[in-house]
C-alpha positions as CSV (number, residue, x, y, z in Angstrom):
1,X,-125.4,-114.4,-73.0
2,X,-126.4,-112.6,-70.5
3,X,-125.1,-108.5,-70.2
4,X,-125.4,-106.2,-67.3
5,X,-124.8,-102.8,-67.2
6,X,-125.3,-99.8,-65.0
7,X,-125.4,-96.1,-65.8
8,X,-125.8,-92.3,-64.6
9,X,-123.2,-92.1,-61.9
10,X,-121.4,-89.1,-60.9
11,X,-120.6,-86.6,-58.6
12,X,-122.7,-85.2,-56.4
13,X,-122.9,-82.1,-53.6
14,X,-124.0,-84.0,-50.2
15,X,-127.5,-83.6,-50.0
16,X,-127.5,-84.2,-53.3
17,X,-129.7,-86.6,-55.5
18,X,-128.7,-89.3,-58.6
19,X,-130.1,-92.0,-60.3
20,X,-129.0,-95.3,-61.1
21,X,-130.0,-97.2,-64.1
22,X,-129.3,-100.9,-64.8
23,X,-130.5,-103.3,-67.1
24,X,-129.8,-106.9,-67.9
25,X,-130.1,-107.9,-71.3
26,X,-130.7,-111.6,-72.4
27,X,-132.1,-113.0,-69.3
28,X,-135.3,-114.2,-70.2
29,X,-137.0,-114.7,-67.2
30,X,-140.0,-112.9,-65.1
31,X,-139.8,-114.1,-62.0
32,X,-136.5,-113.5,-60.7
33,X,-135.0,-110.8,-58.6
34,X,-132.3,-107.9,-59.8
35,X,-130.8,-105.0,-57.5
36,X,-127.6,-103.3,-56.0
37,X,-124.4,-103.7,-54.3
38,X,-122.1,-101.0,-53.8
39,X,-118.4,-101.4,-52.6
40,X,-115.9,-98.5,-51.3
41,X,-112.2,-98.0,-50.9
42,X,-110.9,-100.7,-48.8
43,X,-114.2,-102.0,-47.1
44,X,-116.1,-105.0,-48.2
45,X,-119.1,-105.0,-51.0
46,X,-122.3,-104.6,-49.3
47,X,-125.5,-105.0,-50.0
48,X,-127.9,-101.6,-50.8
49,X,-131.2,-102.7,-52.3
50,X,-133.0,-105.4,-54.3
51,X,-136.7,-106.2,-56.0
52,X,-138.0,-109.2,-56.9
53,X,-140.0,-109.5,-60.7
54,X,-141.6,-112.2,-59.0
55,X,-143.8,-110.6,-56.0
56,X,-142.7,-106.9,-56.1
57,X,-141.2,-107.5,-52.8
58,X,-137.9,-104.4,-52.0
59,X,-135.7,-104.6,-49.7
60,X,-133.0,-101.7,-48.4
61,X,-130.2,-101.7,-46.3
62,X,-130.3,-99.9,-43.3
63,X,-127.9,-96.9,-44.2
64,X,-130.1,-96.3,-47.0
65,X,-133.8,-97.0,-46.1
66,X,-135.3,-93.5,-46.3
67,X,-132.9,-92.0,-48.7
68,X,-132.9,-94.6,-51.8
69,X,-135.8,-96.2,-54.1
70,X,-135.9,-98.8,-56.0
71,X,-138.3,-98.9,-58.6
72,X,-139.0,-101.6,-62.1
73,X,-138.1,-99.7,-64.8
74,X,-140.5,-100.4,-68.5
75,X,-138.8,-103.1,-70.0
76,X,-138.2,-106.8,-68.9
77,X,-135.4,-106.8,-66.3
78,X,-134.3,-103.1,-65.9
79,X,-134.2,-101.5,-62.9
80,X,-133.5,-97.7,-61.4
81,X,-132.1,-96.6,-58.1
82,X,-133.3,-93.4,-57.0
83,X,-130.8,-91.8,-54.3
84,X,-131.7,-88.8,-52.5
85,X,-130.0,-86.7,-49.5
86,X,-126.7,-88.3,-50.3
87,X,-124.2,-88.6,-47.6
88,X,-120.2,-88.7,-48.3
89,X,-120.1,-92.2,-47.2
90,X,-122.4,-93.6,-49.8
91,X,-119.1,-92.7,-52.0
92,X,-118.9,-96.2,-53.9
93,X,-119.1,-98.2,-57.1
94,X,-122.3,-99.5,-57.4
95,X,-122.9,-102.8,-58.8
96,X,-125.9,-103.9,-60.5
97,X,-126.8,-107.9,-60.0
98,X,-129.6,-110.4,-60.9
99,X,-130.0,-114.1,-61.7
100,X,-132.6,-116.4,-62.8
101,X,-133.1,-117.0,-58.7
102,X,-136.1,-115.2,-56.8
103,X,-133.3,-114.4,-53.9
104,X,-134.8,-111.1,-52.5
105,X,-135.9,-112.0,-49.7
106,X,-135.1,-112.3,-45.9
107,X,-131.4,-112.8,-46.7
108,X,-130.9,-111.0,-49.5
109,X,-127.8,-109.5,-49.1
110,X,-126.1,-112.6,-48.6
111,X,-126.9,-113.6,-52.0
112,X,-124.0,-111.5,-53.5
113,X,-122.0,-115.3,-52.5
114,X,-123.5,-117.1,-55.4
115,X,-125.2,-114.5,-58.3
116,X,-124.4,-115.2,-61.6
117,X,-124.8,-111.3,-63.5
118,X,-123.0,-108.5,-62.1
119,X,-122.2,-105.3,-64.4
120,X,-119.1,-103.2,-64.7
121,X,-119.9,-101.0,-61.9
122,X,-120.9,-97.1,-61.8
123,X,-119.4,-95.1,-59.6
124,X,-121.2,-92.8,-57.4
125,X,-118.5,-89.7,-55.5
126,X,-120.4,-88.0,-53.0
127,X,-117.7,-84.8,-51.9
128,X,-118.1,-81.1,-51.6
């Protein structure tokens, strides 16, 4: 069975910075692709960022290119999200994601339609 989960969520001053740290337990592959969706009150989930085990290949989302990093963590399938100069409207739970698919590529954040692993969700309150 395959377990998700996300922490170090928060609150945070904007312009503030916070890390995110997932890590997928009981997937045993290495050439897949694992990363982050974030959803907020009332709008749809979208995508944020993703990196794929199998060519180191990272993709952003616009709102956050500049401001987040992705980065492998040590072990097999973990994964951190650094986010810095944090705006109000990143304000969301962010979802960490993977599957046994390679799927971060040109239409990554499409992917969210058919991946198998999603954790609980850390929440992420960007407010003065």
């Amino acid at each position: 069975e395959v377990q998700v989960v996300e922490s170090g969520g928060g609150l945070v001053s904007p312009g503030g910075s916070l890390t995110l740290s997932c890590a997928a337990a009981g997937l045993n592959v290495d050439d897949n692709s694992i990363g982050w969706f974030r959803q907020a009150p009332g709008k749809e989930r979208e995508g944020v960022s993703c990196y794929s085990n199998k060519d180191g290949a990272i993709r952003y989302a616009e709102t956050v290119k500049g401001r987040f990093i992705i980065a492998r963590g040590n072990a097999k399938n973990t994964v951190n999200l650094q986010m810095n100069n944090l705006k109000p409207e990143d304000t969301a739970k962010y979802y960490c994601t993977t599957d046994e698919a390679d799927w971060c590529g040109a239409q990554w954040y499409r992917a969210q339609e058919y991946l198998k692993y999603w954790g609980q969700g850390a929440q992420v309150t960007v407010s003065s």
